[in-house]
C-alpha positions as CSV (number, residue, x, y, z in Angstrom):
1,X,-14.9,-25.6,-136.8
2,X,-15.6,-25.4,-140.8
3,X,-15.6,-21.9,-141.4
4,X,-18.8,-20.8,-143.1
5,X,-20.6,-23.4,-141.1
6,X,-24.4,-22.5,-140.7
7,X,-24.9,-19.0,-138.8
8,X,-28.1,-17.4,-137.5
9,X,-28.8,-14.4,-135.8
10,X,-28.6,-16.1,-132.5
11,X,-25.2,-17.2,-132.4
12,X,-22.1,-17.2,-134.3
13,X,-20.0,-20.8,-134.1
14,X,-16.7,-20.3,-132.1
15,X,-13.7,-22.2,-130.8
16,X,-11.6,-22.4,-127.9
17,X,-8.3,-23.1,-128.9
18,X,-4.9,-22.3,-127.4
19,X,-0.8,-21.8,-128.5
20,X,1.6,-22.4,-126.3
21,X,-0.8,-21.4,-123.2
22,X,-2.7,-18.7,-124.9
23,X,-6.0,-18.7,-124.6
24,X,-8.8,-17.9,-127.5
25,X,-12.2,-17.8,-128.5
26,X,-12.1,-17.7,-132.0
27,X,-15.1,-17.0,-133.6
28,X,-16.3,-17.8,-137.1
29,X,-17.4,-14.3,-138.3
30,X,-17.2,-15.0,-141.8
31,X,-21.0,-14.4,-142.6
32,X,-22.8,-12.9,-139.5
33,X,-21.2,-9.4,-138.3
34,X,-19.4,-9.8,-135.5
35,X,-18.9,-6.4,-133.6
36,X,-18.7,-6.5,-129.9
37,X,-18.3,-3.7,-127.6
38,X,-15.9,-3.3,-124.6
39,X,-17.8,-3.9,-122.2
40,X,-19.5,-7.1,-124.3
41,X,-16.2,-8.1,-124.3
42,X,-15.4,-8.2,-121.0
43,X,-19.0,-9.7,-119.7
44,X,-17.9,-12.9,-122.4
45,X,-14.5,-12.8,-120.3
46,X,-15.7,-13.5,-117.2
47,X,-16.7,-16.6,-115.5
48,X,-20.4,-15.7,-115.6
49,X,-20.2,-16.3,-119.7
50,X,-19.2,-19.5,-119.3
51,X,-16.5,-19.5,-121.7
52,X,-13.5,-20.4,-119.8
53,X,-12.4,-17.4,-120.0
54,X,-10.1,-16.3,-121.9
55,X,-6.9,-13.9,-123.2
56,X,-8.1,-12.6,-126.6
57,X,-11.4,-12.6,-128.5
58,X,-10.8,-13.0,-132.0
59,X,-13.3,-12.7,-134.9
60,X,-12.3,-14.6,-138.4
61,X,-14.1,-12.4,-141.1
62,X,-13.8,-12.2,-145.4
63,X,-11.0,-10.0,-146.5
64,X,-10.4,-8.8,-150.2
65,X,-7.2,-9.4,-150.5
66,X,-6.3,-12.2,-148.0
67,X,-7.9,-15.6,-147.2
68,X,-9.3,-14.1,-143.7
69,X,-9.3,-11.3,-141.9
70,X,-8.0,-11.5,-138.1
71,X,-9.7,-9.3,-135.9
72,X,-7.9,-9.2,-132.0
73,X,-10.0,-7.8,-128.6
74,X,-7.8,-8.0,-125.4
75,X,-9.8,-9.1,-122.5
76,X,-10.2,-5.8,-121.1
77,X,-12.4,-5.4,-124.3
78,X,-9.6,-2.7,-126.1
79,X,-8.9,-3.9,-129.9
80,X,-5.6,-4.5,-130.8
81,X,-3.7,-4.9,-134.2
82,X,-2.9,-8.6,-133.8
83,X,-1.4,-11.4,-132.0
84,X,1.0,-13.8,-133.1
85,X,-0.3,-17.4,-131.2
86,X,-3.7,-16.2,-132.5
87,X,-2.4,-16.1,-135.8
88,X,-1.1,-19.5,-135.4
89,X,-4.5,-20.7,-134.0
90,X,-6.3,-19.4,-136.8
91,X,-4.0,-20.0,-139.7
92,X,-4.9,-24.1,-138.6
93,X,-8.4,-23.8,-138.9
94,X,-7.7,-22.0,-142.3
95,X,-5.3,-24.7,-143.6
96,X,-7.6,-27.6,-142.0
97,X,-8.8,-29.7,-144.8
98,X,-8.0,-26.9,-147.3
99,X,-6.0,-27.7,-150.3
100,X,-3.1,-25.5,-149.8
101,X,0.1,-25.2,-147.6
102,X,-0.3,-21.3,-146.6
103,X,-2.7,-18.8,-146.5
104,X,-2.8,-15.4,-145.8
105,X,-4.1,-13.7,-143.1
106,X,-5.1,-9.9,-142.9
107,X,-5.0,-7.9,-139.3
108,X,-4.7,-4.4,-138.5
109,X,-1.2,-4.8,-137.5
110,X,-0.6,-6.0,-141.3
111,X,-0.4,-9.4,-143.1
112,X,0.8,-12.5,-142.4
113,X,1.3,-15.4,-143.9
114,X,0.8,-19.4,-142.2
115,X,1.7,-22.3,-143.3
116,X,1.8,-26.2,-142.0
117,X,4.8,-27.8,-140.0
118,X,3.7,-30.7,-138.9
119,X,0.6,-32.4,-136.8
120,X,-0.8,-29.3,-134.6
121,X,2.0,-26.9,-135.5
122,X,2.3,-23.8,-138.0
123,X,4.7,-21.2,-139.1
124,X,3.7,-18.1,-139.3
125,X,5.8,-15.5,-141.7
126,X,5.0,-12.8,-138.9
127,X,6.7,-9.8,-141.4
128,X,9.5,-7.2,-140.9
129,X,9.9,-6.0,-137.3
130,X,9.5,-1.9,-137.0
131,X,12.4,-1.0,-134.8
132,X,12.2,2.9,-135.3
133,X,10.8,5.0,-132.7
134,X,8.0,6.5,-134.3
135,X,6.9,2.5,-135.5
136,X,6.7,1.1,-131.9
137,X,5.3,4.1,-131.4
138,X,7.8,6.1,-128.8
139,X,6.4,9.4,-127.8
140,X,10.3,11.0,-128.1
141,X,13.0,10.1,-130.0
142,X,15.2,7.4,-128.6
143,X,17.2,4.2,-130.0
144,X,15.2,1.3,-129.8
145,X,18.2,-1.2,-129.2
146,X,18.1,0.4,-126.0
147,X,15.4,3.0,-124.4
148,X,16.1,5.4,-121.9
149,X,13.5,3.8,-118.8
150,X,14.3,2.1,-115.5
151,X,12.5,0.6,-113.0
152,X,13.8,1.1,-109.1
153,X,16.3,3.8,-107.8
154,X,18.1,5.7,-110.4
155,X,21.5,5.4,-109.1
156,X,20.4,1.1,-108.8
157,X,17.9,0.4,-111.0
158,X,16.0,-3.2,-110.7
159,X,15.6,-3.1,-114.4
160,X,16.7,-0.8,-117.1
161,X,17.3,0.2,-120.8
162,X,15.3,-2.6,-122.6
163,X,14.5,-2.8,-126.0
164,X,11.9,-2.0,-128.1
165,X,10.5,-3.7,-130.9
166,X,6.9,-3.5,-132.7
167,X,6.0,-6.7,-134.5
168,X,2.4,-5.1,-135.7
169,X,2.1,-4.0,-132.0
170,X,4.4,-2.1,-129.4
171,X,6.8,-4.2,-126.8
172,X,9.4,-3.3,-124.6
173,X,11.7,-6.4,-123.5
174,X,13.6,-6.1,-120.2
175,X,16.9,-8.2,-120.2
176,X,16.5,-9.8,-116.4
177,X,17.0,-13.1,-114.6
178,X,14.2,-11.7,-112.1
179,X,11.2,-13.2,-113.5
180,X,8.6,-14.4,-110.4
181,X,4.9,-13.5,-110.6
182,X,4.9,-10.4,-107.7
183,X,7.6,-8.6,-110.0
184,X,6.1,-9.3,-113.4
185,X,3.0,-8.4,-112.3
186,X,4.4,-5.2,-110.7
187,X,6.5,-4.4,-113.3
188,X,4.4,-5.1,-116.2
189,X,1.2,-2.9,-115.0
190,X,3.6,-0.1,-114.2
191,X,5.3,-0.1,-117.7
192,X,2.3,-0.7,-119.8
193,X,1.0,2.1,-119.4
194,X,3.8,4.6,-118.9
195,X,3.9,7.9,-121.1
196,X,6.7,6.8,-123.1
197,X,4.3,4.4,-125.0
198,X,1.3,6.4,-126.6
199,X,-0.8,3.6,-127.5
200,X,0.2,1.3,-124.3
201,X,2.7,-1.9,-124.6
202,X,3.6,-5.3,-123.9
203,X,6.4,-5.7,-121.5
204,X,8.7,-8.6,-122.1
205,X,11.1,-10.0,-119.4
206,X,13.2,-12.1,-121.3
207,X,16.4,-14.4,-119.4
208,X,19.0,-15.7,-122.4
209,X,20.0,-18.7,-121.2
210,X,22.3,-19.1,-124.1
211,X,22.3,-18.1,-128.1
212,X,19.8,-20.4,-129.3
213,X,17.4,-20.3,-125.6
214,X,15.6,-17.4,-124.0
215,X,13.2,-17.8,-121.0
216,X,10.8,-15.0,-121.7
217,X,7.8,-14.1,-119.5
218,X,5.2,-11.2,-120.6
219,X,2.7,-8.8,-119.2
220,X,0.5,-8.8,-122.5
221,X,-1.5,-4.9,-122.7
222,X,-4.8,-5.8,-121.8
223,X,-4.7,-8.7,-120.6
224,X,-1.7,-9.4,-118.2
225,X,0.5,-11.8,-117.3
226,X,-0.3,-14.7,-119.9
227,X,1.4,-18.3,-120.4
228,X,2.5,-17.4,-123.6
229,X,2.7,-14.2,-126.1
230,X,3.6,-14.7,-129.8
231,X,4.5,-11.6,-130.9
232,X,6.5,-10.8,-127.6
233,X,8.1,-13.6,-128.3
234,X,9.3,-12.5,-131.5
235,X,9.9,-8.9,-130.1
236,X,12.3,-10.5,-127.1
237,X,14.3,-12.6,-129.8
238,X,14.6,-9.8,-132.0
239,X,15.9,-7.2,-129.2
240,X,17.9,-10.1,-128.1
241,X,20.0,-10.4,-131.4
242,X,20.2,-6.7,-131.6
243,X,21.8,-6.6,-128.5
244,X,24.1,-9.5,-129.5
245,X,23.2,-11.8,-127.3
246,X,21.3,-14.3,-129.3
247,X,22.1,-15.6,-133.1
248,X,19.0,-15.3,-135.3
249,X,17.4,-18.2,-134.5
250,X,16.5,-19.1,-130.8
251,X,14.2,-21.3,-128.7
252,X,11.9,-19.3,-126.6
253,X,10.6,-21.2,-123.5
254,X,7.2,-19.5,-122.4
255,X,5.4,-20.4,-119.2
256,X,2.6,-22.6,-121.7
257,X,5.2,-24.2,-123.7
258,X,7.8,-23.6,-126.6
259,X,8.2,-21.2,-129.5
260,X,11.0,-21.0,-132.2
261,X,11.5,-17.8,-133.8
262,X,13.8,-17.0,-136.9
263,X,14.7,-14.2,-137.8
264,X,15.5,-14.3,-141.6
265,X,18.9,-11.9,-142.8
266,X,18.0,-12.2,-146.6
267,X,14.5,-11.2,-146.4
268,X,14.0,-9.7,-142.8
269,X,11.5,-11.7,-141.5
270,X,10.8,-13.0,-138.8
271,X,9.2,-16.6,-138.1
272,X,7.5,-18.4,-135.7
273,X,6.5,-22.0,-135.6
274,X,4.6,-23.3,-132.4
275,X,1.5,-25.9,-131.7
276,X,-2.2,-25.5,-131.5
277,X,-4.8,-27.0,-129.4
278,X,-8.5,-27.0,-129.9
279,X,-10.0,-27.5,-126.4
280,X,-13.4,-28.0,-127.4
281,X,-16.5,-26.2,-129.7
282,X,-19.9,-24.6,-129.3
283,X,-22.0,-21.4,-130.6
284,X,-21.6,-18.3,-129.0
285,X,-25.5,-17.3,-128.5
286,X,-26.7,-13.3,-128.1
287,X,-25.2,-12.5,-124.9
288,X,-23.9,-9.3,-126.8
């Protein structure tokens, strides 16, 4: 897709793409208004749409101060702040025949910045992670290396004291070798919305393996258990380190494929490098 490609009012020009798993309809909104409803959301979701379906709707629109703004719908229709294999997704269209090696890339979880690393793969600069409670956001005061919530009997808990890490938007990461379907599924629905987290969150169930490998799974908010998740990716490597059992870089093997994430000591960063795929192209017509 070439951004700013001919628009009318019956359509806006989209793509399906995916990273590591996770699936997108990115659509060029970059000169017809874009501004679906919940419900709209949901009806392009579902098989009926014809789409594919899909795990977040994102809309690519001007920013002031940024090559592109990055807007993010779950498919349950709620907007979130942003999504890290999204960014990926579009910082490659952005960088696609454009005379540059990064670009930067606006959300309302904050900037980012992406950059090329090689055929169908990008680094994204995702930004400091927010490890205080009030950033994730916690609704009490707790240490984030390690939060006060189990899941099971209290004297035997199944699961307990994960971390929590926001990296633009809220996750929790469980430390477990207990990863099948039935108990992510379980698990994840339970937690994401649980009082604790004000504004929902993503529940990470993250296996180290070793300190460079994690086998992460995760119950994204609004949308459920997906083959990959960018940000929780990020999230499970950083509450990893802080919990010393990773070093501060490490290979995160998702259900849709592989992720590494870096997280930088000078400046604080954290990076993520991953692939792209485009699955195919078409015009999303007034079904909104």
């Amino acid at each position: 897709m070439m951004l700013g490609q001919s628009q009318t009012s019956a359509g806006w020009p989209y793509v399906r793409m995916n990273g590591a798993g996770n699936a997108f309809i990115v659509v060029d909104a970059t000169r017809n208004k874009f501004q679906p409803g919940e419900s709209e959301v949901r009806r392009l979701a579902s098989p009926e749409a014809g789409l594919g379906g899909f795990d977040q709707l994102i809309s690519i629109e001007r920013a002031h101060d940024a090559d592109a703004f990055m807007r993010v719908w779950n498919a349950d229709g709620s907007l979130v702040e942003t999504c890290g294999n999204a960014l990926r997704c579009v910082g490659w269209l952005l960088l696609d025949g454009a005379d540059t090696d990064q670009v930067v890339i606006d959300t309302l979880g904050g900037v980012a910045r992406a950059s090329r690393a090689g055929d169908l793969r990008v680094r994204v600069d995702m930004g400091e992670p927010r490890l205080d409670w009030t950033q994730i956001p916690l609704a009490e005061e707790m240490d984030t290396r390690g939060i006060e919530l189990q899941v099971g009997p209290i004297d035997n808990p199944v699961v307990h004291t994960p971390g929590a890490v926001s990296m633009g938007n809220p996750h929790v990461v469980f430390f477990t070798d207990k990863q099948d379907d039935v108990f992510v599924r379980g698990t994840g629905s339970l937690i994401e919305h649980h009082p604790l987290f004000p504004e929902g969150v993503n529940v990470g169930f993250a296996n180290v393996l070793d300190r460079q490998t994690i086998r992460l799974r995760v119950w994204e908010r609004g949308a459920g258990l997906t083959l990959a998740c960018g940000t929780g990716a990020c999230a499970a490597m950083v509450a990893s380190n802080r919990r010393g059992f990773v070093d501060r870089a490490a290979t995160m093997i998702l259900d849709g494929g592989e992720l590494l994430v870096e997280w930088d000591e000078a400046t604080n960063h954290v990076f993520m490098t991953g692939p792209v795929e485009i699955e195919r192209t078409g015009t999303l017509n007034s079904v909104l």
